[in-house]
N, C-alpha and C positions, 0 to 999 in steps of 0.2 A: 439374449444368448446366455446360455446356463441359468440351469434353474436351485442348484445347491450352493450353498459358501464356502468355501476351504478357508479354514482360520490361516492353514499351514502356508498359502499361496499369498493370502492377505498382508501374514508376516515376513516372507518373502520381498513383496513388494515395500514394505516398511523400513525395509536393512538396505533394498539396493537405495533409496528414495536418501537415505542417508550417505550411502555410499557414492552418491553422487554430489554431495556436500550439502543437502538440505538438511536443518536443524530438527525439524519438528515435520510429522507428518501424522494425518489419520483419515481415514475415510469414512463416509456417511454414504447414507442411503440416500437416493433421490428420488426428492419428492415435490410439489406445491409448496411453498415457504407463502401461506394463506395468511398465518398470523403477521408477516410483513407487510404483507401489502398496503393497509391501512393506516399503518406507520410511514408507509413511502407517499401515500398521496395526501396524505395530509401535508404534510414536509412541502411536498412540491405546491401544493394548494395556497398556503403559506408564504410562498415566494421564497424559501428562503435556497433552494437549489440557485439562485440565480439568473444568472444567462445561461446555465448549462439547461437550456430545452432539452434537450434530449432524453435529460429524468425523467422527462414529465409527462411519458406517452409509454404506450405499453405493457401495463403495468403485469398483465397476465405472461406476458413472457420474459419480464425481470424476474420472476418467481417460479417461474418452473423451467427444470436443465432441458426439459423434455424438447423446447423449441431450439435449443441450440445444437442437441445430440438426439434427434428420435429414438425413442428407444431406453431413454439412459436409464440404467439401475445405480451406478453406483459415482459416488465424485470423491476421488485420492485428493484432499490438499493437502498444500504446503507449506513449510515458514522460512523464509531463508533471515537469517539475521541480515543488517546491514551497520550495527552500532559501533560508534569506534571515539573513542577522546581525542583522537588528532582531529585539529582543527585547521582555520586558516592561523598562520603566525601573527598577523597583526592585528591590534584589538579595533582599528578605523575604518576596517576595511569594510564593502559590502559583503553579507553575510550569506552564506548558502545552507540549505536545508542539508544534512548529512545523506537523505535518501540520494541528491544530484552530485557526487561526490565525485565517481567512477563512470564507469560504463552502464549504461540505459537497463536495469533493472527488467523491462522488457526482455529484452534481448536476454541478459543471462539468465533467465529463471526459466525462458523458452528452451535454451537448447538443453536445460537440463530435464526440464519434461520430458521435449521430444526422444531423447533417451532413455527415462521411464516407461515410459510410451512402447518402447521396441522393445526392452526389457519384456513388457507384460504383454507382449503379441508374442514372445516365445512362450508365454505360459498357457495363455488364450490364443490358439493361432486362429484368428479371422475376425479376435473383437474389433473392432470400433470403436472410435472415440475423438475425442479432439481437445487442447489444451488451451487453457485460457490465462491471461496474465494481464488484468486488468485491461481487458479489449473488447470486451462485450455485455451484453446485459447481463451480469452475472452477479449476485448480494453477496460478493465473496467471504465480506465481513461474516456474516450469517451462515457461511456453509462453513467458517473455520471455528467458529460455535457451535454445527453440526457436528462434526469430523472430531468433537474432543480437543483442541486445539487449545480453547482458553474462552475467557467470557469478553464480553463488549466491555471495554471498560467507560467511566462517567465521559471521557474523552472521546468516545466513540470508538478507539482503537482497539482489536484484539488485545488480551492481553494474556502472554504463558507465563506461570509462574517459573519457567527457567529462564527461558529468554527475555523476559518483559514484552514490550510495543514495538519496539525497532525490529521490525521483521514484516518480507514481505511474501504475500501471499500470492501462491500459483495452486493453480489446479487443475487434475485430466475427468474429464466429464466421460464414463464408457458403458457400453452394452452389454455388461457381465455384471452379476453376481459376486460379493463380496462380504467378507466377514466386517461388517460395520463395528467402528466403536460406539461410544453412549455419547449420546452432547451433552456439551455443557449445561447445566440447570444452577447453578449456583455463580455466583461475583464473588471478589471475595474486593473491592473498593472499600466496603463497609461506609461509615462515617464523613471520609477522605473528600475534600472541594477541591484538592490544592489546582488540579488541572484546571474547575470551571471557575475559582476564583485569582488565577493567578494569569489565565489568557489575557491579553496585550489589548484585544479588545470586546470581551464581551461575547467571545463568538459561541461560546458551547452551552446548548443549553439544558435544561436539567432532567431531559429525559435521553440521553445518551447519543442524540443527536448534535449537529454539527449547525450554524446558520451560517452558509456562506457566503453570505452578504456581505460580512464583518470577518471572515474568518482569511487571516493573512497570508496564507497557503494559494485559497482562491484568489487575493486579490493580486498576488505575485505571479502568478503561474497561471491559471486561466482566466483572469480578466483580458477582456480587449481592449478596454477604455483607459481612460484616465484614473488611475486610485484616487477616490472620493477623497477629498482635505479632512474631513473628518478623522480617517483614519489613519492619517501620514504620522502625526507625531507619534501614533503607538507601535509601528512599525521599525524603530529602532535603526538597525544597518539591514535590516531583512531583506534584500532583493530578491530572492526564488526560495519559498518556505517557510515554515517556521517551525522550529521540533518543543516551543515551550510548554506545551502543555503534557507533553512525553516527558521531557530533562526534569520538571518537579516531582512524577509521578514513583509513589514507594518503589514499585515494584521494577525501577528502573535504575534501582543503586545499584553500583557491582556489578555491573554488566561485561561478561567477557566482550573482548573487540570481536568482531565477526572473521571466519576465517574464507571469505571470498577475494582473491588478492583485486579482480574488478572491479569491487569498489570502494579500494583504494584511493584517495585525496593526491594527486597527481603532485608531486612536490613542486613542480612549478608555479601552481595555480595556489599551493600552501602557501609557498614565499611571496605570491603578487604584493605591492604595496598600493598605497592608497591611490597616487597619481597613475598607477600603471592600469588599475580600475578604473579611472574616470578617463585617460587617453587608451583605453581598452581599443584598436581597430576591428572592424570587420572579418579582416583576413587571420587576424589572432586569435578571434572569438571562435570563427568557426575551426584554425585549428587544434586552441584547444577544448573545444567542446562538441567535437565530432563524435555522433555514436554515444551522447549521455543525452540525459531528462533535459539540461538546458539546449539543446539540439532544437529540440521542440516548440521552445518560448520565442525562439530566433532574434538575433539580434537586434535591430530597433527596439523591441516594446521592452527588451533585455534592459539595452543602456539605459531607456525611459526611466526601470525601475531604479537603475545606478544615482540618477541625476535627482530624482525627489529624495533619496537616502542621503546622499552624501555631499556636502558641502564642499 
């Protein structure tokens, strides 16, 4: 649908995309993302996706929007912050990733597309399209590289020179026509290891990739087994995440807090103590962690990860 760009419509969509509280936006043209795919099956060839089977099939329509959205010309992402220096108050406590802070990131970055989304069906009335937020075979990393966004950094993370890496990425994949920006072609890491030599265990390896074998994020959050002994003592208090190789990275100094009040640190769950953590119930877990990322881990494999951390 539409065969010209309107820069003036593009920038339109830019201001409301803001106006809806996202940080950062740009769109790219869609296309084949060819030069990944290579990168992705090797990775998975490798073993180092894990147990997560599901990387490791498909590869033709991880890489193009086209199976997701027939038709698609153009993909609007997104950056929403999520950074913030409040933390839990006590230093014994089990440790949470700042992404599981609030409310399911899912969820909020959903309803704010889907209202970009109606936005740009008044501007386009009859496009098409559909919204993705980490739900589908989509290299989102790589289309917010497309979109202008910012470069992969040695961490694997996007990184924007305003916002840093705390920021999470949404995007509406649609059947129009759009004034693209330029992607990214330059890093600017330079020299910098401190992310792959300062990870807890070894996990990033040195072509911008991630090995999720060893990487604490995975073994907190989507392992289903036992976290291998190997890797418990480097694990700290970490039970769901780990944001270290983000908290030493330059371009993560002086970071505004994010202004999403959703993901928010619940002051309850700030002030928990350490026994309140280890005699954590069922019925407390799930009320307070209803409608966030720890929703998803569910309780048992949750406390699992409580009782190897914390003494």
């Amino acid at each position: 649908m539409g065969s010209k760009a309107d820069k003036n419509i593009s920038e339109l969509i830019k201001m409301k995309a803001v106006e809806l509280g996202f940080d950062i936006c740009g769109i790219a043209a869609s296309r084949p993302l060819v030069e990944r795919k290579e990168v992705l099956k090797n990775w998975c060839s490798a073993g180092m996706n894990d147990r997560m089977h599901y990387l490791s099939g498909d590869f033709e329509k991880r890489i193009n929007p086209e199976y997701l959205v027939p038709g698609a010309k153009s993909l609007i992402v997104t950056g929403l912050s999520y950074y913030t220096d409040n933390k839990q108050k006590y230093p014994d406590v089990p440790l949470l990733s700042r992404y599981a802070y609030g409310e399911s990131y899912h969820t909020v970055i959903n309803r704010k597309l889907q209202k970009l989304y109606s936005y740009i069906q008044t501007l386009y009335p009859g496009s098409e399209g559909r919204a993705f937020v980490d739900s589908a075979p989509l290299l989102e990393k790589a289309w917010a590289v497309e979109a202008g966004l910012g470069w992969q950094g040695k961490h694997s993370v996007v990184i924007n020179k305003q916002i840093g890496s705390f920021f999470f990425i949404g995007s509406l994949i649609l059947n129009i026509i759009l004034d693209y920006d330029t992607p990214y072609t330059r890093e600017f890491c330079g020299e910098c290891r401190l992310c792959i030599d300062q990870c807890p265990t070894g996990a990033i390896n040195d072509n911008r990739t991630i090995d999720a074998r060893k990487c604490i994020a995975n073994l907190t959050i989507e392992n289903r087994g036992p976290i291998p002994e190997e890797y418990i003592p480097s694990l700290g208090s970490r039970v769901y995440g780990c944001d270290k190789c983000q908290e030493v990275c330059p371009w993560n100094k002086d970071l505004k807090t994010h202004h999403t009040p959703e993901f928010n640190l619940p002051e309850e769950v700030e002030n928990m103590k350490k026994d309140e953590w280890l005699n954590l119930s069922k019925e407390k877990f799930n009320r307070l962690f209803k409608g966030t990322a720890l929703e998803r881990r569910k309780y048992e494999p949750f406390m699992q990860n409580v009782k190897v951390v914390i003494k």
